[in-house]
C-alpha positions as CSV (number, residue, x, y, z in Angstrom):
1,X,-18.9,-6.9,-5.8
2,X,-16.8,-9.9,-7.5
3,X,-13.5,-10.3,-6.7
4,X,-12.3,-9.4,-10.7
5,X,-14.4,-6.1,-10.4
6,X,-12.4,-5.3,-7.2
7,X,-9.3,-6.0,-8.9
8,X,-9.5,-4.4,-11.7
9,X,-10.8,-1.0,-9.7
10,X,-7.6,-1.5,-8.0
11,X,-5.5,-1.6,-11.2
12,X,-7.5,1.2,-12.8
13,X,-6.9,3.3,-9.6
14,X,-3.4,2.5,-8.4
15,X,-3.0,3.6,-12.7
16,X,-4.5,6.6,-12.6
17,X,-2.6,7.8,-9.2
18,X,0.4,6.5,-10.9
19,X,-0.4,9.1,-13.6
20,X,-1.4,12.0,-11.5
21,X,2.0,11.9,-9.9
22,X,3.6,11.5,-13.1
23,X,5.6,8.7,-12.8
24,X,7.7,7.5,-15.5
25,X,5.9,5.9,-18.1
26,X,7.8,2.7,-18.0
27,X,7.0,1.8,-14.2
28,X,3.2,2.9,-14.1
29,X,1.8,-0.4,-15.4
30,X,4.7,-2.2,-13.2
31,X,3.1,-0.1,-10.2
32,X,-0.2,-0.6,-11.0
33,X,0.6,-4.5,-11.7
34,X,1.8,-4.5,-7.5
35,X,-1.4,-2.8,-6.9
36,X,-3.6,-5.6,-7.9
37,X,-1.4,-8.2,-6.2
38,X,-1.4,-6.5,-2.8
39,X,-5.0,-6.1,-3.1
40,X,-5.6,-9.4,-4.5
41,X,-3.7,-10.6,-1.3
42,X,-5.8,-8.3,0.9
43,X,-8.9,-10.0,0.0
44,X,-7.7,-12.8,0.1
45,X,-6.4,-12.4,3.9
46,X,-10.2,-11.2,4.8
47,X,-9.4,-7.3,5.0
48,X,-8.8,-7.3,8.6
49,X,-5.6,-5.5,10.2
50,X,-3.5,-8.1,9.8
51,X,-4.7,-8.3,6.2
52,X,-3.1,-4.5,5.6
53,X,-0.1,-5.3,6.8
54,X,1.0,-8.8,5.1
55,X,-0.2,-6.9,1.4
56,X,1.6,-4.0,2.5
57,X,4.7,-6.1,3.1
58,X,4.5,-7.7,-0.6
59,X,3.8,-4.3,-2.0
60,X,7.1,-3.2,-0.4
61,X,8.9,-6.1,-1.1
62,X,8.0,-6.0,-4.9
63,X,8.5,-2.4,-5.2
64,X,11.8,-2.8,-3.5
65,X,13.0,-6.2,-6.5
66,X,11.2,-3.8,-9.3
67,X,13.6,-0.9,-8.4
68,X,16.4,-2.6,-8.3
69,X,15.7,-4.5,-12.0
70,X,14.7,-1.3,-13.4
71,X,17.2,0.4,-11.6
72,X,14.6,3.2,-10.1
73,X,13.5,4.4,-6.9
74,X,11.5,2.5,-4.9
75,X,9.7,4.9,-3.9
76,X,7.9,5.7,-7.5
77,X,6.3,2.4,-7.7
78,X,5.3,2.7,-4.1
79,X,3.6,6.0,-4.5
80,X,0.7,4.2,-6.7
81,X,0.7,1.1,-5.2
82,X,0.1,1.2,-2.4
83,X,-3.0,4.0,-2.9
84,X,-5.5,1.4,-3.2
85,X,-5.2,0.0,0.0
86,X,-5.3,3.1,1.9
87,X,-8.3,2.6,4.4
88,X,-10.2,5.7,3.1
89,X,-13.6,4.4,3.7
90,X,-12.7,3.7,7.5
91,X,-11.6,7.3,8.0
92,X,-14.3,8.3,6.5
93,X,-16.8,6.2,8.7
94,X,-15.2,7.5,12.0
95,X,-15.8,11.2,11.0
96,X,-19.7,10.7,9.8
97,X,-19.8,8.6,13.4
98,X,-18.7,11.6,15.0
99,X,-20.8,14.1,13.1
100,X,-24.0,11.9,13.7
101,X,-23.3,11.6,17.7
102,X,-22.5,7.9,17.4
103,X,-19.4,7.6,19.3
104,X,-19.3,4.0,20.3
105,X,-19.2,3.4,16.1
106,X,-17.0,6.3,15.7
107,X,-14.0,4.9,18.6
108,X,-14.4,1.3,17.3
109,X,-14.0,2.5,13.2
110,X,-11.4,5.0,14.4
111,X,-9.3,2.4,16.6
112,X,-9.7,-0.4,13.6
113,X,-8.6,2.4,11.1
114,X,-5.8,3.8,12.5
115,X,-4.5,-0.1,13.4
116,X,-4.6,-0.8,9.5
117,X,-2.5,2.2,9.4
118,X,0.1,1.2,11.6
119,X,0.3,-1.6,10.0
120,X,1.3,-0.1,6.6
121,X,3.2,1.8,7.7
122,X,5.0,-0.6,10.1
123,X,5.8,-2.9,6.7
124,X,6.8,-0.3,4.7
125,X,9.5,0.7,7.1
126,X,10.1,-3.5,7.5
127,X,10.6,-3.6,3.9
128,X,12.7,-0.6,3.2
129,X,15.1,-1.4,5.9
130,X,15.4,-5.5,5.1
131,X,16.5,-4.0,1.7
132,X,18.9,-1.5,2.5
133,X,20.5,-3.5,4.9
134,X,21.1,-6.0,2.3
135,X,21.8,-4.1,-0.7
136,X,23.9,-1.6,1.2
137,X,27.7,-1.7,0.1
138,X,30.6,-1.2,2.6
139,X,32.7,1.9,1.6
140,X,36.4,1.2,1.2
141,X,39.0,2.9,3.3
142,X,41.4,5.5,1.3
C-alpha cells in the first residue's frame, strides 16, 4: 500500500476515534492532523520498536503545544492520536500463533509487540512529564 493511502487511513481513523469519544469539535481535525504526522514519522523510521517510540514522542509533544494554544487537555487530542499507531495487528498475530500451535511465531510477535508498547507508553510518560515540569508554576507563600 502507498505511503498517501496509509496516511490518509491514518487520518480517517485517528478522525473517526476522535469522534467516537466525542471530542470537542474544534480539536478533532487538530488530533487527527498529529495522527498523520506520527504515523508519517513511523513509516518513515521503518516501523520497528524504536519507530513507536520516537512518533509516540512527537504525538505527545504536539498534543502537549496544541493544548496549551487551545488551552485544552492534552489528553483529548491524545486519545485519537495516538489510536493509529496502536500495534493491533501484532497482538493480534501472537494470539492466532498461539491458537494454531506455533509458539516460536507467537513469543517472537508477542516479545516485538509488547516492546512497541513499552515504548509508547515510555514516551507518553517522557512527554507529559518534560511538560509539566516546565509549565508548572511555583505557588506563592501566604
Amino acid at each position: 500500500m502507498s505511503i498517501g493511502v496509509q496516511l490518509l487511513a491514518c487520518f480517517c481513523a485517528a478522525l473517526a476515534f476522535s469522534v467516537l469519544m466525542n471530542q470537542p469539535r474544534s480539536t478533532v481535525p487538530v488530533s487527527a492532523l498529529i495522527a498523520v504526522a506520527g504515523y508519517g514519522l513511523f513509516i518513515l523510521l521503518g516501523q520497528g520498536v524504536t519507530a513507536y517510540f520516537l512518533a509516540t514522542i512527537l504525538i505527545g509533544l504536539s498534543c502537549e503545544i496544541c493544548a496549551r494554544l487551545m488551552k485544552r487537555t492534552a489528553t483529548l487530542f491524545f486519545t485519537g492520536a495516538i489510536v493509529p499507531l496502536v500495534p493491533g495487528v501484532g497482538l493480534y498475530n501472537t494470539m492466532r500463533y498461539v491458537v494454531e500451535g506455533q509458539y516460536a511465531k507467537a513469543v517472537s510477535t508477542g516479545v516485538i509487540t509488547i516492546l512497541a508498547i513499552c515504548g509508547i507508553a515510555l514516551a507518553v510518560t517522557i512527554t507529559s512529564v518534560l511538560f509539566s515540569s516546565f509549565t508548572s508554576r511555583k505557588k506563592k507563600p501566604c
